[in-house]
KESETOR-539050 format. One record per residue: residue in one letter; x, y, z of N, C-alpha, C in turn. Coordinates in steps of 0.001 Angstrom, whole numbers, padded with zeros to 6 digits, always signed. Layout:
AXYZXYZXYZ
...
This chain:
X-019712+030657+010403-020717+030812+011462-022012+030117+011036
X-022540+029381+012324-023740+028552+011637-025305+029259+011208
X-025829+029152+010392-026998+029879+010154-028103+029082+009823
X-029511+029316+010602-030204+028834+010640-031304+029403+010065
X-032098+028582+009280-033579+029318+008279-034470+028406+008740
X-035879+029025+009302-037179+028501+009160-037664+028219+007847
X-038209+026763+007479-038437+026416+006316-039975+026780+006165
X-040880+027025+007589-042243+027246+007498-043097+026308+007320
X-042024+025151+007605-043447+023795+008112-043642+023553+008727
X-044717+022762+009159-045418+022387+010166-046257+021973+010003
X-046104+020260+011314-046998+019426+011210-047300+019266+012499
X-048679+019172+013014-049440+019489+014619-049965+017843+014508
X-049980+017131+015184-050579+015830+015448-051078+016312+017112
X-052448+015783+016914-053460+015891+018321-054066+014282+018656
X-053876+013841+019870-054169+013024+020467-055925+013570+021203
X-056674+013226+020371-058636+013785+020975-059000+013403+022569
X-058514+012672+022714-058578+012020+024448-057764+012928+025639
X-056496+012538+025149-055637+013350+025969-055518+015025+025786
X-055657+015128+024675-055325+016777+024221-053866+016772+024210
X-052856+015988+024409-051398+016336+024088-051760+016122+022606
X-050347+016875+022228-050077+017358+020863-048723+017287+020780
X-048092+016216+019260-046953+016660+018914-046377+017653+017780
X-045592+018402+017390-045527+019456+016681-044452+019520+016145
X-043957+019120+015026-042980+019275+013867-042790+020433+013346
X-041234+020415+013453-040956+021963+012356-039429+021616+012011
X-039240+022653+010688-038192+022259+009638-037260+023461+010084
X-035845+022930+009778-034747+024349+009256-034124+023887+008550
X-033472+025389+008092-032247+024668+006772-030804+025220+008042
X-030212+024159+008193-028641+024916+009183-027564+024695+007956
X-026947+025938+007821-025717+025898+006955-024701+026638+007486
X-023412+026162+006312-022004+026616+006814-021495+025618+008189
X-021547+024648+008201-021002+023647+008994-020977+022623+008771
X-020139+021439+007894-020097+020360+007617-019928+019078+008671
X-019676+019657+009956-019378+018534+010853-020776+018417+011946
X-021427+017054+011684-022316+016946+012064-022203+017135+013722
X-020988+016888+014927-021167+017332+015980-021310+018414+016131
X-020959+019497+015661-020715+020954+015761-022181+021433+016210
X-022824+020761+014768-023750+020793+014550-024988+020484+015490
X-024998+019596+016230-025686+019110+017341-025446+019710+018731
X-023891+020274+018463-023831+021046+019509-024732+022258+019400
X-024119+023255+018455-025050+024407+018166-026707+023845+018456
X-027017+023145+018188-028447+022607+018591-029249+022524+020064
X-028353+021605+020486-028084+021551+021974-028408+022789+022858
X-027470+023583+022594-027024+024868+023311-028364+025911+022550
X-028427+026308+021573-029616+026950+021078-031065+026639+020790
X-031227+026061+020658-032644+025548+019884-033408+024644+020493
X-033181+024131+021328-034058+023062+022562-034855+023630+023364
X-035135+025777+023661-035839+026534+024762-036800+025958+023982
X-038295+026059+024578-039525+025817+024624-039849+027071+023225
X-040680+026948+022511-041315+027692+021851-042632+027861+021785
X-043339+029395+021170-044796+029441+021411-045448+028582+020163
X-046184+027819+020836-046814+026823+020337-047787+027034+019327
X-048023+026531+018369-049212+027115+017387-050686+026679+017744
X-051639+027147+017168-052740+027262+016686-053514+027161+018322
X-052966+028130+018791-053966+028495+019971-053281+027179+021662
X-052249+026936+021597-052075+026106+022907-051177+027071+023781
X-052052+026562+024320-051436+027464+026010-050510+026924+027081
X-050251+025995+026660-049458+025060+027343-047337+024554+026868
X-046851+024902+027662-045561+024950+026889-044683+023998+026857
X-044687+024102+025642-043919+022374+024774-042754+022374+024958
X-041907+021379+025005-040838+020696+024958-040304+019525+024031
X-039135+019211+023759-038982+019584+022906-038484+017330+023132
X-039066+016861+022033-039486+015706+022093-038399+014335+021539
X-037977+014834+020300-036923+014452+019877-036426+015508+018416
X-035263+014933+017682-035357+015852+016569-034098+015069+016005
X-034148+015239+014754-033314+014682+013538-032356+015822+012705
X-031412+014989+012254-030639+015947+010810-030357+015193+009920
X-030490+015690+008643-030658+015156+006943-029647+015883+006417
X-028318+015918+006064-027339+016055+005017-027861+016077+004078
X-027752+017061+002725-028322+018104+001641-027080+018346+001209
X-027030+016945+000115-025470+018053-000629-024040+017543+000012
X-023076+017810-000211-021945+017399+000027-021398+018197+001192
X-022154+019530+000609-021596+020778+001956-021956+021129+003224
X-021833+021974+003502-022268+022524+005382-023522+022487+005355
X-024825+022023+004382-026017+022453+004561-026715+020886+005220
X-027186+021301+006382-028533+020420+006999-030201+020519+007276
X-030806+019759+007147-031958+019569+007149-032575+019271+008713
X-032869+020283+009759-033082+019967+011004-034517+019943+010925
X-035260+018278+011694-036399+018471+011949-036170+018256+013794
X-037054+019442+014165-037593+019384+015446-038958+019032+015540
X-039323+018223+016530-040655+017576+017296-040439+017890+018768
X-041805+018966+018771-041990+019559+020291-043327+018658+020871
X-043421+018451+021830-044521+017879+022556-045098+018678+023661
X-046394+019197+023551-047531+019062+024550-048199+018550+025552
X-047897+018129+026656-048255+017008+027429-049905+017103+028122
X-050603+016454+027695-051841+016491+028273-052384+017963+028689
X-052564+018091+027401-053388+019456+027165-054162+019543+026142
X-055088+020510+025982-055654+020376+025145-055994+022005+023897
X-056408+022013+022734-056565+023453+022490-057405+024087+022872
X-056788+025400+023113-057868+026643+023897-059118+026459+023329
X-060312+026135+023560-061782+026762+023425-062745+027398+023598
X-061996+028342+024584-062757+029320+024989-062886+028749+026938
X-062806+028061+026859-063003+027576+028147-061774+027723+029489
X-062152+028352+030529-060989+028697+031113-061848+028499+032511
X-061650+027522+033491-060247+026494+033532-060761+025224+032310
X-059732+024458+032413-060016+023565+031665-061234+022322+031880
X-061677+021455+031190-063475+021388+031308-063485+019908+031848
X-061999+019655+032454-062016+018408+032699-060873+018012+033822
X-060438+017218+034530-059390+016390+035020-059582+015708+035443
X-057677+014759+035492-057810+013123+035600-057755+013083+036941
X-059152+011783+037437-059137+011501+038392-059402+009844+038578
X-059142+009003+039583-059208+007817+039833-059926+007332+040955
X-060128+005887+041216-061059+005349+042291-060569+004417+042577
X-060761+003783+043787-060263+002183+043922-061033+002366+044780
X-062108+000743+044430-062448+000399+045341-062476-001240+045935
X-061298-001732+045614-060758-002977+045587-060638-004415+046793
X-061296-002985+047791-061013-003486+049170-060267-003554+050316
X-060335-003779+051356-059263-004095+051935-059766-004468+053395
X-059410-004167+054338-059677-005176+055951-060336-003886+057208
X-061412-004734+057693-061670-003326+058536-062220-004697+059634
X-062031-003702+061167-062454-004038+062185-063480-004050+063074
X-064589-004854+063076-065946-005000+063241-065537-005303+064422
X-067126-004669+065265-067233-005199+066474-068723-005702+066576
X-069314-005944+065876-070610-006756+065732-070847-006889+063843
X-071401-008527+064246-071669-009136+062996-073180-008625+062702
X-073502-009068+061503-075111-008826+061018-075988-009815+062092
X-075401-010411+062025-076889-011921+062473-075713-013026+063475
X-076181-013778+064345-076011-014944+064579-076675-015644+064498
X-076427-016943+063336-076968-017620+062858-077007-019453+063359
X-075489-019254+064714-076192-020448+065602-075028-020074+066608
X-075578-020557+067870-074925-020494+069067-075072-022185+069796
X-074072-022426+070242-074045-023874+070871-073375-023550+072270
X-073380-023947+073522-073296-023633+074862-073300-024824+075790
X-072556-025268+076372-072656-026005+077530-073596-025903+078522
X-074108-027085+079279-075148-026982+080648-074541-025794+081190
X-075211-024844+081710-074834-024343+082908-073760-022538+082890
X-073497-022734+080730-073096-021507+080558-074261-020662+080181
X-073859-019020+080378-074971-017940+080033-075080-018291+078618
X-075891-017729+077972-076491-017836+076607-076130-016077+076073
X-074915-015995+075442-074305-014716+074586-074945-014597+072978
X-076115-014388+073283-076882-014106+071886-076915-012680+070925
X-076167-011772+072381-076129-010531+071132-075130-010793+070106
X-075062-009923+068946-074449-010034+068010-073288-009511+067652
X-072454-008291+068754-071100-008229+069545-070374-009664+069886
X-068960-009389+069317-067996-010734+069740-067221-010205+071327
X-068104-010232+072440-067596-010601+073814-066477-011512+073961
X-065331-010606+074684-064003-011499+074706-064480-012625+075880
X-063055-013742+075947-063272-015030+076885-063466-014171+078581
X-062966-012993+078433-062698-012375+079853-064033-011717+080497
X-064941-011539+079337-066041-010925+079335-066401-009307+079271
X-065512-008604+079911-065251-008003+080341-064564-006554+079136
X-064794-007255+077639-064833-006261+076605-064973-006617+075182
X-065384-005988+074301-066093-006586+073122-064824-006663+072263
X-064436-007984+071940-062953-007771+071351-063161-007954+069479
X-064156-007944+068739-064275-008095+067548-063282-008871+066490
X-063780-008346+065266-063003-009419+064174-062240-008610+063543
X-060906-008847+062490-060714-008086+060986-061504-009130+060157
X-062027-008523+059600-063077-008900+058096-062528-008550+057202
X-062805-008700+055690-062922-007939+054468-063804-007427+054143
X-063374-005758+053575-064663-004574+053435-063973-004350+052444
X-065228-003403+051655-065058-002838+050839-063883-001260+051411
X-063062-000610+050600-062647+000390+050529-062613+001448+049590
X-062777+002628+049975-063099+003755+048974-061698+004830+048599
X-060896+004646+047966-060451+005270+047547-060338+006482+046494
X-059933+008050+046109-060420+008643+045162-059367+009687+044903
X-059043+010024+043845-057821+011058+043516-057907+011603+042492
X-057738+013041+042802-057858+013791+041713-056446+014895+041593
X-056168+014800+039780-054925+015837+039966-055290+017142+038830
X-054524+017747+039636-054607+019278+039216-053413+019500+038722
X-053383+020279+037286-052319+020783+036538-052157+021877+036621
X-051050+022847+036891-050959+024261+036843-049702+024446+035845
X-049634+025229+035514-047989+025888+034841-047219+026817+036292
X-045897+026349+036043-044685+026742+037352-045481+027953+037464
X-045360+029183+036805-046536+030441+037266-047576+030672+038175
X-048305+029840+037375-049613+030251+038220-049553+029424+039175
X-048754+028502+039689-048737+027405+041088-048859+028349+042214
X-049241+028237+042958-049190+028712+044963-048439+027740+045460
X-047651+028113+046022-046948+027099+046910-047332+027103+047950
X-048362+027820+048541-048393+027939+049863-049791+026878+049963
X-050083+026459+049157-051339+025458+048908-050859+024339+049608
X-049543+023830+049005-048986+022763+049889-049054+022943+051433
X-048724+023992+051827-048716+023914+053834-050389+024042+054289
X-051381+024830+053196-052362+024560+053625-052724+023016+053867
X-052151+022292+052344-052832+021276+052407-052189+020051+053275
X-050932+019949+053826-050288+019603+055269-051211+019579+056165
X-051782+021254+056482-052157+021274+057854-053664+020816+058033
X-054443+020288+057024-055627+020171+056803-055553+018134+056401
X-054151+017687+056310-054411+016596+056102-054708+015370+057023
X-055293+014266+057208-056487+013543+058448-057374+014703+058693
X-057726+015717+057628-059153+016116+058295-060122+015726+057670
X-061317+015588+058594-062628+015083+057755-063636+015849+057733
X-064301+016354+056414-065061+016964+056239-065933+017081+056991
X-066598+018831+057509-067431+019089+058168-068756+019283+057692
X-068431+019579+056501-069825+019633+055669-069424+019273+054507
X-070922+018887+053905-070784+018507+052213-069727+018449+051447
X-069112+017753+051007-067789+017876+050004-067810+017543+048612
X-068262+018319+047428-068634+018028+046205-067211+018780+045371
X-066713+017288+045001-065741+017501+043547-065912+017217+042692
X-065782+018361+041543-066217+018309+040465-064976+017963+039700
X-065052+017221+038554-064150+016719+037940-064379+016682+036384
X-065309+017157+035892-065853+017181+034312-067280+018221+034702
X-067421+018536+033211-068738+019039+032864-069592+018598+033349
X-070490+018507+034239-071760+017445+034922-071304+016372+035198
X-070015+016121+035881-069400+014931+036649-068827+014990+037497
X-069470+015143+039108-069028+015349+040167-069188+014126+041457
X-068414+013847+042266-068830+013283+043790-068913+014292+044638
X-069909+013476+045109-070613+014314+046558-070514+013064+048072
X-069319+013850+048916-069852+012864+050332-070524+014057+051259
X-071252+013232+052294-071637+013580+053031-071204+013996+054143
X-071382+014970+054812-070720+015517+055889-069814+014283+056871
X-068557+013740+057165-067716+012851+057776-067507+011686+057154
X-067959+012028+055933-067540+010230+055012-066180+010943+054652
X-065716+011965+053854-063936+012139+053104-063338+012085+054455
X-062085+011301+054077-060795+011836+054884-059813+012722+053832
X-059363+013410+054156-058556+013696+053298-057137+013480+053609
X-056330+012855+052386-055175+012063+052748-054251+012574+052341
X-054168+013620+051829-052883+014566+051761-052894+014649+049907
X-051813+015602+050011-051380+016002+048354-050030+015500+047964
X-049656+014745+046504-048259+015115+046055-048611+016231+044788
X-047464+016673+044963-047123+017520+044153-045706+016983+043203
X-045748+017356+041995-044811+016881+041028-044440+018061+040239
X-043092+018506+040261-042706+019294+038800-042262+018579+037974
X-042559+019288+036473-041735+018140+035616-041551+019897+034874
X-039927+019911+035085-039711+021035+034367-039117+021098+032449
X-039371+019733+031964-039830+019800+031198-040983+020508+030514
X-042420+020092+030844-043307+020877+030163-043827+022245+031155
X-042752+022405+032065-042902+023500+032519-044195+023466+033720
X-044792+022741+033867-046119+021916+034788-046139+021557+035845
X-046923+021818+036846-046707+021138+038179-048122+020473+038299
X-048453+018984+038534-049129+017924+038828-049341+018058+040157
X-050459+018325+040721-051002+018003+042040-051896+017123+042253
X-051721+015668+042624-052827+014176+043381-053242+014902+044381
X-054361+015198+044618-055175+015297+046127-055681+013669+046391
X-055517+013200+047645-056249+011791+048164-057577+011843+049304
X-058356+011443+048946-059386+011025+049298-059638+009362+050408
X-060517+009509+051557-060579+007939+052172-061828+008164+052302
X-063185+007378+051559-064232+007549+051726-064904+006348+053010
X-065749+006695+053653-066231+005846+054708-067742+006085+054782
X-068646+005582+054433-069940+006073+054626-070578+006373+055958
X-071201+007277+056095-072269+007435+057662-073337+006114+057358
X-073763+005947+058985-074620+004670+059316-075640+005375+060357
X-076806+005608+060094-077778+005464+060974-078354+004426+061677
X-079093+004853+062505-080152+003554+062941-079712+002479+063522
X-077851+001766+063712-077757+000827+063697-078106+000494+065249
X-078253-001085+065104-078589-001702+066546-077230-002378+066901
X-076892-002590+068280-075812-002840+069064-076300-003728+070039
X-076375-004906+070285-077256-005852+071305-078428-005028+071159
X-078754-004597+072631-080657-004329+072859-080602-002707+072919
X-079464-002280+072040-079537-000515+072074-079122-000266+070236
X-080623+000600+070336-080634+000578+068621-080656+002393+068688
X-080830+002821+067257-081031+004066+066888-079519+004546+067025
X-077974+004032+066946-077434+004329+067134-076841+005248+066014
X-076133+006354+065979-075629+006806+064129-074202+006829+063959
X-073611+006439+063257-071573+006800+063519-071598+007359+061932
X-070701+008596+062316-070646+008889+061135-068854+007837+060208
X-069037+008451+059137-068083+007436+058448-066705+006976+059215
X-065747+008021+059551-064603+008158+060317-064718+008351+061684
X-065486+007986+062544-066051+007854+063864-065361+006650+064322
X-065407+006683+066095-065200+005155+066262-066094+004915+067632
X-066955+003810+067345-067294+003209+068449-067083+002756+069332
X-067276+002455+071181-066902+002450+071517-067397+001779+072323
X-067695+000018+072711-068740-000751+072983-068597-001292+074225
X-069535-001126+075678-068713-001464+076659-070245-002501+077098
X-069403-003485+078225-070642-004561+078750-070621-004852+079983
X-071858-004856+080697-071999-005021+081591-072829-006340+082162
X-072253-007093+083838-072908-008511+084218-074631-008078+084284
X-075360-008809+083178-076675-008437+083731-077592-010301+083779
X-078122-010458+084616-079286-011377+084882-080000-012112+083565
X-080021-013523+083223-080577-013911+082333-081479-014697+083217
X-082513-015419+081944-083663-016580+082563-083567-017073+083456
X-082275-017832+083630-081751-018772+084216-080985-018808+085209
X-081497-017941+086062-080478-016915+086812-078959-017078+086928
X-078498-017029+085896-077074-016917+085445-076871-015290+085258
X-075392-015061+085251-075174-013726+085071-074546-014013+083822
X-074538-012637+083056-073939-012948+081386-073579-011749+080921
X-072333-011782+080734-072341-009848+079926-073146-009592+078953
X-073764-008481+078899-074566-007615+077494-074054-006620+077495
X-074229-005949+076050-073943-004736+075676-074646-003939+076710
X-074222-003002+077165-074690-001476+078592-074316-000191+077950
X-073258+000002+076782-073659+001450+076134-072590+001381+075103
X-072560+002564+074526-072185+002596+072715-071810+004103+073217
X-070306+003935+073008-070115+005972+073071-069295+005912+071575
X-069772+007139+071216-069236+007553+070128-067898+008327+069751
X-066827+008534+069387-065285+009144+069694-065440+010000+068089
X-065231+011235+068210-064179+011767+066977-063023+011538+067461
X-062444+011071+066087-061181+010626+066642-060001+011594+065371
X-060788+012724+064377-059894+013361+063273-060661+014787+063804
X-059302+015564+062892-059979+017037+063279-060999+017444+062066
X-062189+018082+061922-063144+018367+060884-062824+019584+060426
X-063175+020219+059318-063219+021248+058374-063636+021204+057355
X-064004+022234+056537-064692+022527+055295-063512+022188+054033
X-063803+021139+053301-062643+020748+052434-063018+021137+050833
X-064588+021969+050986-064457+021963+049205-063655+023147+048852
X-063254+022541+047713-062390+023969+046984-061130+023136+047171
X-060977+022037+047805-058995+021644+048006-058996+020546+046765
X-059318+020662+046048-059425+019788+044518-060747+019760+043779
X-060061+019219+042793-061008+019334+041477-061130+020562+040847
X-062123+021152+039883-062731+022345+039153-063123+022909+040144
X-062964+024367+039886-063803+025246+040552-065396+025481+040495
């Protein structure tokens, strides 16, 4: 029958960035000379998760592991290496004083319906003179704009739980709350004195994955973020003071009005504003508490 002895070593290697940790430990296995047996018994026993030393709260798995023949006889030398995955040791600190989060803001294509400036207009005898700064279709009759390249705001933050303490019911909240855009203030905190703050209708919020890895026993939650800034003040042909907030959409209509020359010419005639997502209060759906 195979018998197994703790030799009482142990070696902890810590990664300072990540806080994973790998963790070495020795046995002596005897009374079995055949090294499959041997790996079986291994297999089947000795691969559950164990409590981790010197204060981690987080439960290891089990990383790789070796055997060393001792002798001619049934006796082996088992080293196991358990791993920690992105954690760090307890310090007193509960929740933890940090998580990984990301940004992109790389760009991508958005649809303008007025430029900054026109900087030249050329016109035939006898056509109106279209000087606002709206792109008026050939029909006249509606402001048909450009795709440009804009900047884009992207932002994600994930949350680690152990299978335990997870809610599952977080997920259907966070379903039924996803295309909503913040109704007020939305500040995520993500480190010790390292937080974003948008302003009431700049987040969209773009939904959650969720990941088990029942390896380290952990469930990974990405929350997504679509940032859009609010715009005051802006001018639209000869109607200014207009405000859209980030995820808003404008809505630019024109009407035949009288120039110098008594020509008729479409101009901008009004600017309606559309919510077009449902709003709600989104702090608390990621980051630190």
């Amino acid at each position: 029958m195979i018998e197994v002895t703790n030799t009482g070593y142990c070696k902890v290697t810590v990664n300072p960035y990540s806080g994973a940790s790998s963790q070495q430990f020795k046995y002596i296995v005897e009374n079995e000379a055949d090294p499959l047996a041997v790996i079986a018994y291994i297999q089947e026993n000795m691969l559950d998760p164990i409590p981790a030393p010197f204060g981690y709260d987080a439960r290891p798995s089990v990383e790789d592991y070796s055997l060393e023949r001792k002798g001619t006889g049934g006796v082996w030398e088992l080293s196991l290496t358990f791993e920690v995955l992105a954690n760090r040791p307890d310090d007193g600190e509960t929740p933890p004083d940090s998580v990984p989060w990301s940004c992109d803001t790389t760009g991508g294509t958005k649809h303008i319906n007025q430029s900054r400036e026109v900087i030249a207009h050329h016109r035939a005898t006898g056509i109106p003179d279209f000087t606002p700064t709206t792109t008026i279709g050939d029909d006249g009759s509606n402001v048909s704009g450009a795709d440009v390249m804009a900047p884009s705001f992207r932002f994600e933050v994930v949350n680690t739980y152990t299978l335990d303490a997870f809610d599952m019911t977080t997920l259907l909240s966070a379903y039924r709350r996803t295309s909503h855009v913040n109704s007020t203030d939305l500040t995520i905190v993500v480190g010790a004195g390292k937080s974003i703050t948008f302003a009431a209708g700049e987040a969209l919020f773009a939904g959650k994955r969720a990941n088990y890895d029942p390896q380290s026993g952990n469930v990974s939650v990405t929350s997504s973020f679509v940032g859009s800034g609010n715009t005051t003040g802006v001018s639209v042909g000869s109607i200014s003071g207009v405000d859209i907030k980030g995820h808003e959409l404008a809505d630019i209509g024109t009407d035949s009005q009288p120039d110098g020359e008594g020509l008729n010419q479409k101009k901008v005639a009004r600017v309606v504003i559309h919510r077009v997502y449902e709003t709600s209060d989104l702090n608390g759906i990621a980051g630190l508490d």
